[in-house]
FIMAR-928722 format. One record per residue (C-alpha): x, y, z; residue number from 1; residue in three letters. Coordinates in Angstrom, 2 decimals. Example, Ala and Ser with C-alpha at 12.3 -4.5 7.8 and 13.67 -1.06 7.14 Angstrom:
BEGIN
PT:px:py:pz:i:aa
PT:12.30:-4.50:7.80:1:ALA
PT:13.67:-1.06:7.14:2:SER
***
This chain:
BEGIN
PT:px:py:pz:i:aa
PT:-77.85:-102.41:42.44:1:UNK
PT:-74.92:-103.77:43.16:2:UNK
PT:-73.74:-103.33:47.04:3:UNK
PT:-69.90:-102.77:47.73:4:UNK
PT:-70.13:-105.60:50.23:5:UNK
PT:-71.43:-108.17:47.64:6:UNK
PT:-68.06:-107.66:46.15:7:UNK
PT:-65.90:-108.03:49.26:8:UNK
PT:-67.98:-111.60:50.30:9:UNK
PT:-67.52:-113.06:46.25:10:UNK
PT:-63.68:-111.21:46.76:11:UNK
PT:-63.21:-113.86:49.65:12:UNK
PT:-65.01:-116.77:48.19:13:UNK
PT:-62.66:-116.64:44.79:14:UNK
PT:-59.56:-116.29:46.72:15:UNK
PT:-60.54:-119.11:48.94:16:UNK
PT:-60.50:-121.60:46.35:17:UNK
PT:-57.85:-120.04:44.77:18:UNK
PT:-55.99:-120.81:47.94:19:UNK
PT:-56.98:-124.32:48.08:20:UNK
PT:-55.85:-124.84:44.66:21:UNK
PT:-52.17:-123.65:45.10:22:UNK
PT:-51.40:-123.03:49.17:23:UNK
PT:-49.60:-120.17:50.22:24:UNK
PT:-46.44:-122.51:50.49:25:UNK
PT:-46.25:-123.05:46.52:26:UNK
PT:-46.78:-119.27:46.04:27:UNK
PT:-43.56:-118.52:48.53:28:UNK
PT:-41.80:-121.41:46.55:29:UNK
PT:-42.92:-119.86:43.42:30:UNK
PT:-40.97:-116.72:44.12:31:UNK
PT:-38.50:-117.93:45.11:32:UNK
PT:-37.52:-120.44:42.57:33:UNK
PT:-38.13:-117.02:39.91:34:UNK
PT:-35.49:-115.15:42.29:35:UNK
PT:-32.94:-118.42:41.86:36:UNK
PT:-33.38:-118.38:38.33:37:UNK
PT:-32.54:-114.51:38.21:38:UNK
PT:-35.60:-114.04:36.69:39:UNK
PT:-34.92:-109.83:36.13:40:UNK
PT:-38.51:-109.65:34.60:41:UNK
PT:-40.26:-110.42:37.81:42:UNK
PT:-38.60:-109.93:40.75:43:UNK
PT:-35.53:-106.99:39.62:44:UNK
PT:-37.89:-104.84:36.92:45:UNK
PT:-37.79:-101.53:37.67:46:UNK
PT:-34.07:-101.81:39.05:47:UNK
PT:-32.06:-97.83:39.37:48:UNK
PT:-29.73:-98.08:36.13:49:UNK
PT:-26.90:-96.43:38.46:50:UNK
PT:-27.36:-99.94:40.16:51:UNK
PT:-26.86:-101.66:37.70:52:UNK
PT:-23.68:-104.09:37.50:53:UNK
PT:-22.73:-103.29:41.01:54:UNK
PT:-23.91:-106.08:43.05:55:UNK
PT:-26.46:-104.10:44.56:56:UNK
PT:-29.61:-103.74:42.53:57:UNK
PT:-32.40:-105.77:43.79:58:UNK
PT:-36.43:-106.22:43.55:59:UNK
PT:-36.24:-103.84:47.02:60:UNK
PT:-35.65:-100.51:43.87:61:UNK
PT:-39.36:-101.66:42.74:62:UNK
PT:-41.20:-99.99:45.14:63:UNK
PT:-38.67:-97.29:45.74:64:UNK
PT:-39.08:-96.72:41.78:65:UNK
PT:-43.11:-96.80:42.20:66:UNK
PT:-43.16:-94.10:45.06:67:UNK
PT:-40.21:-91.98:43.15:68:UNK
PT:-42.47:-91.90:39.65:69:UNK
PT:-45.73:-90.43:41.28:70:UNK
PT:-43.43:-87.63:43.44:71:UNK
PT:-42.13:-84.76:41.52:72:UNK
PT:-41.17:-81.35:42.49:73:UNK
PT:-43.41:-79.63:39.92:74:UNK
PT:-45.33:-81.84:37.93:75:UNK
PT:-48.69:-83.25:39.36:76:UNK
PT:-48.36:-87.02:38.52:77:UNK
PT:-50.85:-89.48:36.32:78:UNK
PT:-51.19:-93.23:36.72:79:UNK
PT:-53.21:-94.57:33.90:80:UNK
PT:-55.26:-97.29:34.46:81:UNK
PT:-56.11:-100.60:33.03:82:UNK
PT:-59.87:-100.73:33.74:83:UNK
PT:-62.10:-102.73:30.98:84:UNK
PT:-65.60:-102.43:33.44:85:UNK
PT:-67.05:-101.45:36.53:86:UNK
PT:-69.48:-101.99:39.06:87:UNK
PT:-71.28:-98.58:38.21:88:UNK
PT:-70.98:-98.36:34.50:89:UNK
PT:-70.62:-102.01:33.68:90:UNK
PT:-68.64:-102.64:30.44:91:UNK
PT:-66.08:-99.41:30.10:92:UNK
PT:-63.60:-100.44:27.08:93:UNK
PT:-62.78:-103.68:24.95:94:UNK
PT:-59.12:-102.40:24.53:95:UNK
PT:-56.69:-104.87:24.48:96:UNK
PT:-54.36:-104.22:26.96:97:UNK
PT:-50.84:-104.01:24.64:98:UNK
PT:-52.69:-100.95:22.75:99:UNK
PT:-53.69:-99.81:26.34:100:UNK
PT:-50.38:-99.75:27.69:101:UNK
PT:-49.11:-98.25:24.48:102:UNK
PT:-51.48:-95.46:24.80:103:UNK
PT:-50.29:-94.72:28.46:104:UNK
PT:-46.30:-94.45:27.72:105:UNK
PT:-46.74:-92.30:25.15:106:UNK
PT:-48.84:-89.81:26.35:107:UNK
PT:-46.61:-89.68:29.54:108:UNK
PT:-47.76:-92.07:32.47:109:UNK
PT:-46.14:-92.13:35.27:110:UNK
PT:-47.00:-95.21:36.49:111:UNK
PT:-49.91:-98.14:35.26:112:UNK
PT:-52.72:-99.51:37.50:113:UNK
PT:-53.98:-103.06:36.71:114:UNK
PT:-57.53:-104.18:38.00:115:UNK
PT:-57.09:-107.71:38.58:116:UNK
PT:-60.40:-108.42:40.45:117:UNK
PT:-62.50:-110.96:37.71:118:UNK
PT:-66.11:-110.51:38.22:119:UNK
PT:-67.17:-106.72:38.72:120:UNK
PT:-64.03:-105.15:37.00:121:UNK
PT:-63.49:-107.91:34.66:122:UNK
PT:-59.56:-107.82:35.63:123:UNK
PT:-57.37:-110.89:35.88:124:UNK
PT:-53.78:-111.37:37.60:125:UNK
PT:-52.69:-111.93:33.62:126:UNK
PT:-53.26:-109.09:32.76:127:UNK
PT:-50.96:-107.91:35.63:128:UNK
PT:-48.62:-110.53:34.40:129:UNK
PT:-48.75:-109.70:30.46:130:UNK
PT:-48.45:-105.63:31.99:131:UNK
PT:-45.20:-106.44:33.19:132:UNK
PT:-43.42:-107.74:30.16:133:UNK
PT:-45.15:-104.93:28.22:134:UNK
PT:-43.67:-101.89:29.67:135:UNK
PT:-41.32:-101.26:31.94:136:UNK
PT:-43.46:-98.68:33.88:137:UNK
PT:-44.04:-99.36:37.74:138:UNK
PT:-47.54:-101.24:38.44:139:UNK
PT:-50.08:-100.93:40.99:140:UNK
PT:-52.11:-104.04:41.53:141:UNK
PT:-55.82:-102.63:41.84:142:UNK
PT:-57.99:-105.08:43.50:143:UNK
PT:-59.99:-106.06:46.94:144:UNK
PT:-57.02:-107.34:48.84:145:UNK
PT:-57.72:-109.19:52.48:146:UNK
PT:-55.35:-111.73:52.63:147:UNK
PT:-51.31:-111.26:52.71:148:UNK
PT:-51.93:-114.47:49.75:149:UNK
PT:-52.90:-111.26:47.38:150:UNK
PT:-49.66:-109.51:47.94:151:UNK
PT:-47.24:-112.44:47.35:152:UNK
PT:-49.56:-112.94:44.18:153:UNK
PT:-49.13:-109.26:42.97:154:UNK
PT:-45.12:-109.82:43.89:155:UNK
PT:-44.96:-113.15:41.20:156:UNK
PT:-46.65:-111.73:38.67:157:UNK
PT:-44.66:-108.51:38.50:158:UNK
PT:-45.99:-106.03:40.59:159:UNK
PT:-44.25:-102.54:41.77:160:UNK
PT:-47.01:-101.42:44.25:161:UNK
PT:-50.40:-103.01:45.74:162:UNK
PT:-53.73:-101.51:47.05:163:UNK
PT:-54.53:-101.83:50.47:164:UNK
PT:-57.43:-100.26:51.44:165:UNK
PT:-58.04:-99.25:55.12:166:UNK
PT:-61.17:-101.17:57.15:167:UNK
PT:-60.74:-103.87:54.09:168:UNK
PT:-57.09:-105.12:54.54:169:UNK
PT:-57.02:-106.73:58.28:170:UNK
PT:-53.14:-106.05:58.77:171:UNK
PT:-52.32:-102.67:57.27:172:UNK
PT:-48.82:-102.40:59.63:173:UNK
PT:-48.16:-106.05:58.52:174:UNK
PT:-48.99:-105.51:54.90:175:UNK
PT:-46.88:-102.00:54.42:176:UNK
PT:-44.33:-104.90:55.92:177:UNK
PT:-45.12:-107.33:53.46:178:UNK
PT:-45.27:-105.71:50.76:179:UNK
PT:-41.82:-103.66:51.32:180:UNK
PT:-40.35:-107.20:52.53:181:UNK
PT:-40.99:-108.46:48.56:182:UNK
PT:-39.53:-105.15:47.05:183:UNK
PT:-42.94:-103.06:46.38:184:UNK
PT:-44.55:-100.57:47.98:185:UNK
PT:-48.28:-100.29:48.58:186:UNK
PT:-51.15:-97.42:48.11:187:UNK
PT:-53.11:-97.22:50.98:188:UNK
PT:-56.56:-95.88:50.11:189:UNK
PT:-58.07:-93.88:53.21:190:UNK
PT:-62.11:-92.59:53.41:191:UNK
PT:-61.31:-90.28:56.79:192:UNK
PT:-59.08:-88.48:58.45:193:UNK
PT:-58.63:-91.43:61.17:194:UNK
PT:-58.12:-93.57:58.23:195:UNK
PT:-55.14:-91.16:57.33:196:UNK
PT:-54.36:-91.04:60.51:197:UNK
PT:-54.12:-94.95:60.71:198:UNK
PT:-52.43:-95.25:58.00:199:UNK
PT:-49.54:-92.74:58.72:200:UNK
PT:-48.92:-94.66:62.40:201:UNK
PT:-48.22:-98.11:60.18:202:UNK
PT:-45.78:-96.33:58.15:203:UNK
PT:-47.71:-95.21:55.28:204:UNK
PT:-45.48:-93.47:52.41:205:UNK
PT:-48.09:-93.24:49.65:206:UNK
PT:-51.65:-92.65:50.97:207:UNK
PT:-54.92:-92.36:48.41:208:UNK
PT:-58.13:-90.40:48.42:209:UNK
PT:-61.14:-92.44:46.60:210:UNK
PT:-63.01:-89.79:45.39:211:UNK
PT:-66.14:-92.42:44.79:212:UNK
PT:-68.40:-93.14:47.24:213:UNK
PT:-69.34:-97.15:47.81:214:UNK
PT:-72.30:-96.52:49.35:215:UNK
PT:-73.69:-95.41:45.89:216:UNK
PT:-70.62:-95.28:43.76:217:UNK
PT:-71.09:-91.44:43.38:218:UNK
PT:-68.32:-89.49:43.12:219:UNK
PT:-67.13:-86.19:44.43:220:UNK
PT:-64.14:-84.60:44.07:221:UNK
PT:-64.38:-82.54:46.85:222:UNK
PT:-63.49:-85.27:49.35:223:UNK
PT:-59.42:-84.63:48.15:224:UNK
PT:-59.95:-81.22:49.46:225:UNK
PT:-61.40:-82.10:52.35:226:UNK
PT:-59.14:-84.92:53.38:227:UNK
PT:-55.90:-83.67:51.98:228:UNK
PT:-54.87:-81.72:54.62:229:UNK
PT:-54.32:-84.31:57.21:230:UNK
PT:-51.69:-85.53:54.24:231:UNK
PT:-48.03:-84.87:55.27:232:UNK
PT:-45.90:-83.07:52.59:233:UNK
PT:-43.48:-85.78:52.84:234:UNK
PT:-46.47:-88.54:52.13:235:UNK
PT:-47.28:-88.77:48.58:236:UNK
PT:-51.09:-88.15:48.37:237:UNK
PT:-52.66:-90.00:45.07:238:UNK
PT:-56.57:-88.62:44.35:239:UNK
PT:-58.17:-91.61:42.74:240:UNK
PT:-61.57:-91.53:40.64:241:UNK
PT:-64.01:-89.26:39.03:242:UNK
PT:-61.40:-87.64:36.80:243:UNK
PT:-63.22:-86.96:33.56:244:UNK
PT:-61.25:-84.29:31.81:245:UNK
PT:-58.32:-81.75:31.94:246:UNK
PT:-60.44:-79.56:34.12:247:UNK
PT:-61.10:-81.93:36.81:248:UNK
PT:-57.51:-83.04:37.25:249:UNK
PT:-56.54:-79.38:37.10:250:UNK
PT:-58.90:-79.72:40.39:251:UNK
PT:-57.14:-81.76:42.15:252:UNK
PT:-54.06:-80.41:41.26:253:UNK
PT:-54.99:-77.30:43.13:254:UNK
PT:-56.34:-79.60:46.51:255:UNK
PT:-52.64:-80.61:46.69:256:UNK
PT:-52.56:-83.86:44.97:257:UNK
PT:-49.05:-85.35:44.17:258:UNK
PT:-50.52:-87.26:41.63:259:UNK
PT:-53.79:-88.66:40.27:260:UNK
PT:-55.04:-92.08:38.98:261:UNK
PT:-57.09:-92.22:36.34:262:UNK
PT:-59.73:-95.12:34.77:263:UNK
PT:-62.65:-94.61:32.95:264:UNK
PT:-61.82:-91.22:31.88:265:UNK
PT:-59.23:-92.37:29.46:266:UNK
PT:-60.84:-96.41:29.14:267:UNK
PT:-63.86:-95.28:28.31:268:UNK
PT:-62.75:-93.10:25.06:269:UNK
PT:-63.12:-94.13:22.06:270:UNK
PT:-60.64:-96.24:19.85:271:UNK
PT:-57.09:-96.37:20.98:272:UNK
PT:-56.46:-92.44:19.00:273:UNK
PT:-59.21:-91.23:21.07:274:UNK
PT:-57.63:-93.02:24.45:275:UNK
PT:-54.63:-90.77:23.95:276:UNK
PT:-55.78:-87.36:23.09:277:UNK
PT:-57.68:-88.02:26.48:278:UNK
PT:-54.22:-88.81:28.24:279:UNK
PT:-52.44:-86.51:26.58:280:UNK
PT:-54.81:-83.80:27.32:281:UNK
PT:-55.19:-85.38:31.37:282:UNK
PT:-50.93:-85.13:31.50:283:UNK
PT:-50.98:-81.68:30.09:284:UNK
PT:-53.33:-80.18:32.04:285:UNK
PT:-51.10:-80.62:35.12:286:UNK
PT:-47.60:-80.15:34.04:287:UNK
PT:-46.54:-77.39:36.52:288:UNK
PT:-49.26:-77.42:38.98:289:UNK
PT:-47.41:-79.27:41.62:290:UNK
PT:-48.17:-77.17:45.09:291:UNK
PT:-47.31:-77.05:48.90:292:UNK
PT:-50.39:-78.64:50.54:293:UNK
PT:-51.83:-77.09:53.15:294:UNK
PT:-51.67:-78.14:56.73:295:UNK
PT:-53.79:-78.90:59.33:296:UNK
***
């Protein structure tokens, strides 16, 4: 069986030699010769239309725009996600990901997650890349990130949001920087309440609840409940994984989740019609079930 910590060690080795191969210098030189060449699709997607012509839109409105699409008043939020395999079930969908990201605007995402790790999840930075001149939706990039390399990586290729996950990223302070620094905004996934904790002393604005254990990869969806009271109302609290159906997002709905990202439970349907009566059915379910967390 595979171990979580097999996939951290090969995480490091790949982005070592990706580092070799292009040093973080050419990244930063990268971006910035995009930004020169007012390259909108990269570095200013996502911009506030009000903004628009008045000299003050800018790539900062990216992950403004990603924390404003999963926060809503009375909806309960879904961000659909790009996800063609897995550690635990192996091989999940052969979707390409245009009719993927089809699929998720028009049943109603709010937002699109793309796995980018290669060898467990069988994700690539392309596809994060090909995402963003696909749809205009914000994007999380989903991956194993340890090195502030990742982040500048998820900024070129078009990112709105990354995934730092707490006792993996080193720097979480210094990445919430980063990451806010290059106009996106980051998902901090937590396991415990001093993880929340944590996480809301670095300046955490949107904080998630894995809902799968690494240990085993079992899931329970009882850990949102348990851990979302130590959530803020004025955080954003995203319950990721094990969402299967209407019933279990209705679930989480009720544990006070602002929004929930979903994977194999819309991947792993069948044929792109199939995909989208499970969205559509997943969006439904929680129109309206936005409620006032409760706090410990």
């Amino acid at each position: 069986m595979i171990q979580f910590q097999d996939i951290i060690i090969q995480r490091r080795k790949d982005l070592q030699r990706t580092m070799e191969l292009k040093p973080l210098k050419d990244l930063k030189d990268e971006i910035e010769s995009a930004d020169k060449r007012g390259n909108k699709k990269i570095l200013d997607k996502n911009v506030d239309p009000r903004l628009k012509g008045t000299g003050k839109a800018s790539a900062k409105t990216k992950g403004q725009n990603f924390e404003q699409s999963i926060k809503n008043t009375e909806n309960v939020r879904v961000i659909c996600e790009y996800k063609p395999a897995s550690p635990s079930m192996g091989d999940i969908s052969s979707t390409p990901l245009e009719k993927a990201i089809d699929v998720f605007e028009s049943a109603g995402a709010s937002a699109v997650s793309v796995l980018t790790e290669e060898n467990y999840f069988k994700g690539s930075l392309n596809n994060l890349k090909a995402a963003s001149r696909l749809t205009e939706l914000p994007l999380i990039r989903k991956d194993f990130l340890v090195n502030e390399y990742q982040i500048y990586e998820a900024k070129l290729a078009g990112a709105s949001a990354v995934l730092l996950m707490s006792g993996i990223y080193p720097d979480m302070q210094g990445g919430l920087d980063l990451s806010r620094n290059l106009g996106m905004e980051a998902l901090v996934e937590c396991k415990s309440r001093e993880d929340i904790e944590n996480a809301l002393k670095s300046g955490a604005h949107v904080i998630g609840i894995n809902n799968r254990d690494f240990k085993d990869f079992t899931v329970d969806l009882e850990r949102t409940r348990k851990l979302a009271v130590h959530v803020p109302q004025d955080v954003v609290l995203v319950s990721e994984s094990g969402v299967k159906s209407p019933e279990d997002a209705k679930l989480l709905a009720s544990y006070g989740a602002d929004a929930i990202l979903v994977g194999t439970g819309i991947m792993g349907a069948y044929g792109k019609s199939g995909m989208l009566t499970s969205a559509q059915r997943i969006i439904d379910a929680v129109e309206g079930l936005k409620i006032q967390r409760v706090q410990k």
